[in-house]
N, C-alpha and C positions, 0 to 999 in steps of 0.2 A: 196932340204931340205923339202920341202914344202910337198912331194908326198913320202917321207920316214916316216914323223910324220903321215901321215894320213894314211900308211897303217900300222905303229904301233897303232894306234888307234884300227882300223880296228880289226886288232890281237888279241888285249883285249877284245872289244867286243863280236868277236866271242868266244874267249875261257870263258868270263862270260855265254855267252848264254848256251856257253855247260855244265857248270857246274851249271846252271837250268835245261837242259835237263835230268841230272845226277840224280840231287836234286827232281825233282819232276816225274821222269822214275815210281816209284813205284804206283802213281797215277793213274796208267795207266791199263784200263780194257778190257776186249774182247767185241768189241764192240761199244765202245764208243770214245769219245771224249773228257771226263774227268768222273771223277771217283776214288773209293778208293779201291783199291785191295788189297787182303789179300798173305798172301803165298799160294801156291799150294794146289789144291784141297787135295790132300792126305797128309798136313801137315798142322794141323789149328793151328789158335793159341790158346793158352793154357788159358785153362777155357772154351773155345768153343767148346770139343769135340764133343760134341750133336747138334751142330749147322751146319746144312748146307744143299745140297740138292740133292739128290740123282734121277737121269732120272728112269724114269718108262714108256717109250716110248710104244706104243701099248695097255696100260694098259687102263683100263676102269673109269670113275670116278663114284661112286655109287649113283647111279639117285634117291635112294629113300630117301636120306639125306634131313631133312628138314631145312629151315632157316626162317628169316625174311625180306622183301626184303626195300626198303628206307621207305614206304609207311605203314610199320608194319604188312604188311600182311602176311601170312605164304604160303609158296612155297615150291615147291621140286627143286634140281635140276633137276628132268625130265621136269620139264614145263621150259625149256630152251633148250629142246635136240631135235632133229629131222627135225633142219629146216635150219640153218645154220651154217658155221663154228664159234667156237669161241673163245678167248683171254680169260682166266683165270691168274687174280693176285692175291694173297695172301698180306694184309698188315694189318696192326692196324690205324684206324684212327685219333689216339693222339698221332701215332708217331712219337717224335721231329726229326730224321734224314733222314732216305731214303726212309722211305714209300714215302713220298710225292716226293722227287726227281724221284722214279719209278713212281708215278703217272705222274709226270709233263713231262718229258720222254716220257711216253707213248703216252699221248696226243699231245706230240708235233709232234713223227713218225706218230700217227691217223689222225693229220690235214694235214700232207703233202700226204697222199694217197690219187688217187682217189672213191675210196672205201669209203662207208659211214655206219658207226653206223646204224645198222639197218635197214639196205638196204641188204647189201653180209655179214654182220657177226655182233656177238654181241659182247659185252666185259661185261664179269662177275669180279667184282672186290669184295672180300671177308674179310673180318676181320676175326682175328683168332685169335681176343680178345673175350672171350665170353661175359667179360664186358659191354663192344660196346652196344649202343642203335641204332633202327632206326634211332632216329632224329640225330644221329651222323653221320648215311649214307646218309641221304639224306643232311645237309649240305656240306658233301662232293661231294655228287654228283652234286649240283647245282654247286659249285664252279668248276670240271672242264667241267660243259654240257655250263658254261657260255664263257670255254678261248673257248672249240672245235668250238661251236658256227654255229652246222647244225642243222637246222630240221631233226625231225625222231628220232634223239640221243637217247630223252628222253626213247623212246619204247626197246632203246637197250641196253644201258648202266644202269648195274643193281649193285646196290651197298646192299650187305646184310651182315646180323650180325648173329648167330645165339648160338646154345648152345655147353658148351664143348666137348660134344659128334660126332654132327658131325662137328665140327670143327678139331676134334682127326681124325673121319676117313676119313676126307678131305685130311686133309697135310698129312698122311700116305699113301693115294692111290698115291699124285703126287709128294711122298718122300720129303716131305719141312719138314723139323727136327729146331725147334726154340726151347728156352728156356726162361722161366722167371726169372729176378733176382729182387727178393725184395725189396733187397736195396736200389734201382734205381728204382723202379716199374714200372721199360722198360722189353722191349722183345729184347731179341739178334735171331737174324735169319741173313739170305742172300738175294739177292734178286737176282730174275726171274721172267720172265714170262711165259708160256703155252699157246701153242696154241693148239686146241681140235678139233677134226674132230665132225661135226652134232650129231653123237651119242655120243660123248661124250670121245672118246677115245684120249691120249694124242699124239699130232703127232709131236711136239715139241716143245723143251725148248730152250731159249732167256734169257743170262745173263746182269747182269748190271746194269744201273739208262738211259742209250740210247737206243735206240733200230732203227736201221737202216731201214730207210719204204720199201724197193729193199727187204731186209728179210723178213717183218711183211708179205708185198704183196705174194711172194712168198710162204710162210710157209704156208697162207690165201687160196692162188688156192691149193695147194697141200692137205691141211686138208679138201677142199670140194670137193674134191674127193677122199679122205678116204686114201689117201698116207701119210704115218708112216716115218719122216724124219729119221736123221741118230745120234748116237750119240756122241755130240758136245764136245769139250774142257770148263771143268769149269775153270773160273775167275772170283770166288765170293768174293764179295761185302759183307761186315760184316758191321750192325749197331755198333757194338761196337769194341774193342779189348780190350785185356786184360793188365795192366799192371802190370810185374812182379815187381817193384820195391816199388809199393804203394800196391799190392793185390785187385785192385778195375778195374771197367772196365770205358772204358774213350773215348770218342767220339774221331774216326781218323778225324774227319772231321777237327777239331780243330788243330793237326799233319798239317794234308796238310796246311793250311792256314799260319801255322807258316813258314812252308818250301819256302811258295808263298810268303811273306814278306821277309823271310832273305834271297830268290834269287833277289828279287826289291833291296834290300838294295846292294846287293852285285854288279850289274846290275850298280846303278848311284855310286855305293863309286868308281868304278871303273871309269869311266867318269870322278869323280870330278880331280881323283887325278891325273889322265892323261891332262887332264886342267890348273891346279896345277903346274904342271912340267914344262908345256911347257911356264909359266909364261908369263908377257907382253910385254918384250921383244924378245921373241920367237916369239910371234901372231904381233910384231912390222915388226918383218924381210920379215916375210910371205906377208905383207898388199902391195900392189904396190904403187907407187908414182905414182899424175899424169901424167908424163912424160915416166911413164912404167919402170924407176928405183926404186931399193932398198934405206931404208932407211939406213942410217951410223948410226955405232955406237960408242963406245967410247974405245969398250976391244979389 
């Protein structure tokens, strides 16, 4: 009796979990470990046409672009090129969703490698708000030189803002296509990151908010020695989506967290009621006596 209720339990369980597995499948990105995925590259959703990102593998990034770097100084990207491989990210620094998920991501793949920040390669991380102040980069940059936490970092990890212009022929050269919406006075985009051979050429792209260190390491020897990877499956990651029903655009992130609550819900209602059933007299029958007999009942 005892070993029939417990693998009817058992049963519930399992088919709760999978109907989590079901429930939150969509959450699921290349790459990672959690995350929020869009539909298929070649099928956006709607309001997003203009948003996404397009591989420009072998392409060159134009080294005479000028910016501002955390420090307000003015730089090219040539005074970053020639010396080692590097990690280009594209994000806005007041953005409430995935920039920061791609940063923290990042940093978390960069602290598991043996590979150090400005040692064997740089990380250029960019704004493409033209908004964006220094002092906006450089408190972001203190804040992840503080989780990474090696010497040297500071020399490598360059956090810059600069003007619309080349901010435009930035995301055009490594096909990153974002939009503004007013309404919201957010930016809808994707997210990736670029890895750049020394000169500056793109040698590959990395989707997602994780980023796998076996890849970053990998992608790392490969772009310093000027080897052009291959091009990869997109499963991009939207700041926003659109909804058809209200006509406004609406954080998924909010979606998944619903879907992660009414799987918990569903997870213990399941338990309670299987508990429930098997009432006090049931867990009576089960319990042994000290003689190693059953208790008696009365039906």
């Amino acid at each position: 009796m005892r070993s029939a209720i417990g693998s009817r339990i058992s049963k519930l369980i399992v088919a709760a979990t999978l109907a989590v597995c079901i429930l939150t499948l969509p959450a699921r990105g290349q790459g990672m470990t959690q995350g929020i995925m869009s539909p298929p590259a070649n099928v956006r959703p709607p309001g997003l046409k203009n948003v996404g990102i397009e591989q420009h593998l072998n392409e060159p990034i134009p080294p005479t672009l000028t910016f501002r770097d955390e420090t307000g100084k003015a730089v090219r990207l040539a005074d970053y090129f020639g010396k080692k491989p590097m990690i280009l990210n594209l994000v806005y620094y007041q953005c409430p969703m995935l920039c920061g998920e791609v940063l923290s991501g990042l940093e978390s793949a960069l602290r598991v490698l043996k590979f150090d920040i400005g040692k064997e390669f740089d990380v250029l991380t960019v704004s493409f708000d033209p908004k964006e102040t220094p002092e906006m980069a450089a408190a972001k940059k203190a804040e992840y030189l503080k989780r990474y936490g090696r010497s040297g970092a500071t020399a490598g990890w360059h956090f810059l803002t600069g003007p619309q212009a080349s901010i435009h022929a930035l995301t055009k050269a490594v096909g990153f296509q974002y939009q503004y919406d007013p309404k919201s006075a957010q930016f809808a985009h994707a997210t990736a990151i670029m890895v750049l051979t020394p000169e500056g050429k793109i040698a590959q792209y990395y989707y997602g908010v994780e980023f796998a260190p076996k890849d970053l390491r990998l992608g790392l020897i490969q772009a310093s020695e000027n080897k052009i990877g291959t091009v990869v499956d997109q499963v991009l990651l939207y700041c926003y989506h659109y909804d058809p029903d209200t006509g406004k655009y609406g954080a998924i992130i909010s979606r998944i967290l619903q879907l992660a609550a009414g799987a918990t819900v569903l997870i213990l209602g399941t338990f309670l009621v299987v508990m429930f059933r098997m009432g006090p007299t049931t867990m009576a029958r089960q319990r042994p006596m000290p003689n190693g007999e059953r208790p008696t009942t009365n039906d």
